[in-house]
N, C-alpha and C positions, 0 to 999 in steps of 0.2 A: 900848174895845179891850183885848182880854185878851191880847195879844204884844206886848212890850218892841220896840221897834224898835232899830236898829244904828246905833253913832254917823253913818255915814252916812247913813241912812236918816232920821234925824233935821234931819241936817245939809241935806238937801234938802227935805224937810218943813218945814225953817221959812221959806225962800222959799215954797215951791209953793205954803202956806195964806195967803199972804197978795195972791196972784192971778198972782205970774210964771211964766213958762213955762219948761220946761227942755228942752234942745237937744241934742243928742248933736254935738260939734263938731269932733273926727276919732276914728275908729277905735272904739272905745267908749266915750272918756271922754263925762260928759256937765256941760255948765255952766248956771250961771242966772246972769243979768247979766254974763256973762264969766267967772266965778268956776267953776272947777273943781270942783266937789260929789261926785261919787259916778260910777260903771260903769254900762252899760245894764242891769248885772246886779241891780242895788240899783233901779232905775227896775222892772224885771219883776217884783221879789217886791213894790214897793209896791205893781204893779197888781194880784196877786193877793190882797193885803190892800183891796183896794176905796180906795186913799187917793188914787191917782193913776190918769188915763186919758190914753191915747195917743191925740195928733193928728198924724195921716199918715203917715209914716212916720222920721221922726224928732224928735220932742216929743213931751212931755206937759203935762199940768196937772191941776190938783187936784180930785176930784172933793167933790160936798156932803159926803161924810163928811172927804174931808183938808181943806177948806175949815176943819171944824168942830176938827180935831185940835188938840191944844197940847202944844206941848213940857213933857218932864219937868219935875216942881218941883227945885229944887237946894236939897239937904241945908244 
């Protein structure tokens, strides 16, 4: 992947590759496990990165390529 992702973009990418689902759970925040992560707005540019896909009308989950993604290495 040749685009740096955003801390939260990250931040929900290390749930979602590892099989859990994220929820939008009022208004636009959205959570995984309960856990507050990121805006529906950070879940739309992932799907235009192909990392995540949307189930129904509020979730998503990780497609083969964010399955396969990994978090940055730390300096």
């Amino acid at each position: 992947m040749a685009r740096k992702l955003t801390d939260s973009q990250v931040a929900v990418m290390k749930w979602l590759n590892k099989g859990w689902k994220a929820y939008v759970a009022h208004g636009t925040r959205v959570e995984v496990n309960g856990h507050p992560v990121c805006t529906t707005t950070t879940m739309v540019a992932l799907e235009k990165l192909g990392l995540v896909e949307k189930l129904g009308v509020a979730a998503w989950e990780a497609t083969e390529a964010g399955k396969q993604w990994l978090p940055p290495a730390v300096d």
